[in-house]
C-alpha positions in Angstrom: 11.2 6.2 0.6 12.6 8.9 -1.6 12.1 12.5 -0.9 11.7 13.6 -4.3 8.5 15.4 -5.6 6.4 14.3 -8.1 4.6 16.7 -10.2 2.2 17.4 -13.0 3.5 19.3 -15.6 0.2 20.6 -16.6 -1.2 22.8 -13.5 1.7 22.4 -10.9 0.5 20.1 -8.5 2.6 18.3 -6.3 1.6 14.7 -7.0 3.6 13.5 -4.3 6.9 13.9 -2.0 7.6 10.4 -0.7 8.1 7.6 -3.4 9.2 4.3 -2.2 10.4 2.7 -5.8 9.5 -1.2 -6.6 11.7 -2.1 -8.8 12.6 -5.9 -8.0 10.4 -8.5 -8.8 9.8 -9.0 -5.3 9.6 -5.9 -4.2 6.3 -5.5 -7.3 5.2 -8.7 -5.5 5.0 -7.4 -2.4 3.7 -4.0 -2.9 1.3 -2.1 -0.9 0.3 -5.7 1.0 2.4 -5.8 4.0 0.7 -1.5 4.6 -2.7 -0.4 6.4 -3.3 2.6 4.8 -1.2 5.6 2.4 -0.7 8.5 3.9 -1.7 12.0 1.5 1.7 12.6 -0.3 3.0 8.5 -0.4 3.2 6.8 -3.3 4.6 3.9 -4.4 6.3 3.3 -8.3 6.3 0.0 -9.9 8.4 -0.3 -12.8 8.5 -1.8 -14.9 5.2 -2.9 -14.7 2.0 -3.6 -17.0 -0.6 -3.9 -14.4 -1.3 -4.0 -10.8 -3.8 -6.3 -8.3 -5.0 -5.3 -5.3 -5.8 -8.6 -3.6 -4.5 -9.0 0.0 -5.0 -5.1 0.6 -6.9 -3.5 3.1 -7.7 -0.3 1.6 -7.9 1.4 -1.9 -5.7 3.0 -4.2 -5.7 5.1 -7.1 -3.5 3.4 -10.1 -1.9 6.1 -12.8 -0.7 3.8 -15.3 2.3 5.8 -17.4 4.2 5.4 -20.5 8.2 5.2 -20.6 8.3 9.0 -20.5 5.8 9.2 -17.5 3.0 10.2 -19.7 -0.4 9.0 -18.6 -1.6 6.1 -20.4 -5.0 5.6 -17.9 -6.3 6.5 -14.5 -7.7 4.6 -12.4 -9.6 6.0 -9.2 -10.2 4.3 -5.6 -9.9 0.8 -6.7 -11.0 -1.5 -4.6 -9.5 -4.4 -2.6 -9.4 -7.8 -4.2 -9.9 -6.1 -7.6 -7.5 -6.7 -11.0 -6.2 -3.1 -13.2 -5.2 -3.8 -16.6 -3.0 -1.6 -18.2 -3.4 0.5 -21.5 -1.2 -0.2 -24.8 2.3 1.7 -24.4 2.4 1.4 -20.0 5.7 1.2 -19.2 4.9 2.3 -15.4 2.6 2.1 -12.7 2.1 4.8 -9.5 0.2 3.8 -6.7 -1.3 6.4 -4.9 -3.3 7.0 -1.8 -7.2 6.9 -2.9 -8.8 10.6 -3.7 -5.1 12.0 -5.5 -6.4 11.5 -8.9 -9.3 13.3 -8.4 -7.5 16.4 -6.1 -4.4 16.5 -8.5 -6.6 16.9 -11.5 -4.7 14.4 -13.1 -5.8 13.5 -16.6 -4.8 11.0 -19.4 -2.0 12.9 -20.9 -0.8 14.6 -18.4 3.3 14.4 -18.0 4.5 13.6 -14.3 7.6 15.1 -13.4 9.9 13.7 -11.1 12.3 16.8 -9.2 
């Protein structure tokens, strides 16, 4: 895990503080599958990456799908286990987040994600 902070640009909030990065093709394999839960400020960065699965898991996630400049291509909240996310045109990115973070980040399509 990283201890760097992820943030919106738009209204401040701190997206996230501990980023584990997948950036193998194993370690996009893998995942979130061999985890129980993610704790509030976890999150885990697949790139690059077009779209994500959640078969084998054991809890849900929200998927912020971004663009090569961490722009937000498409959101989507508490998805399910055993459940397939597409990706939308120009995804460069995926961020896996604990279920809920979407929703209390106010994260919207658009919105830039800075990494500090």
């Amino acid at each position: 895990m990283k201890n760097k902070q992820l943030v919106n640009q738009r209204n401040g909030y701190i997206v996230s503080t501990q980023i584990e990065y997948a950036d193998t093709w194993l370690s996009r394999l893998v995942g979130l599958l061999a985890d129980s839960s993610l704790k509030k400020h976890e999150a885990l960065w697949l790139s690059p990456c077009k779209s994500v699965h959640t078969i084998g898991m054991r809890f849900s996630i929200d998927v912020v799908f971004l663009d090569k400049y961490n722009r937000i291509k498409k959101l989507g909240e508490s998805v399910k286990p055993f459940r397939f996310c597409k990706a939308a045109k120009g995804t460069y990115s995926v961020l896996e987040l604990p279920s809920g973070i979407i929703q209390s980040a106010g994260l919207q399509r658009g919105d830039k994600l800075l990494l500090q």
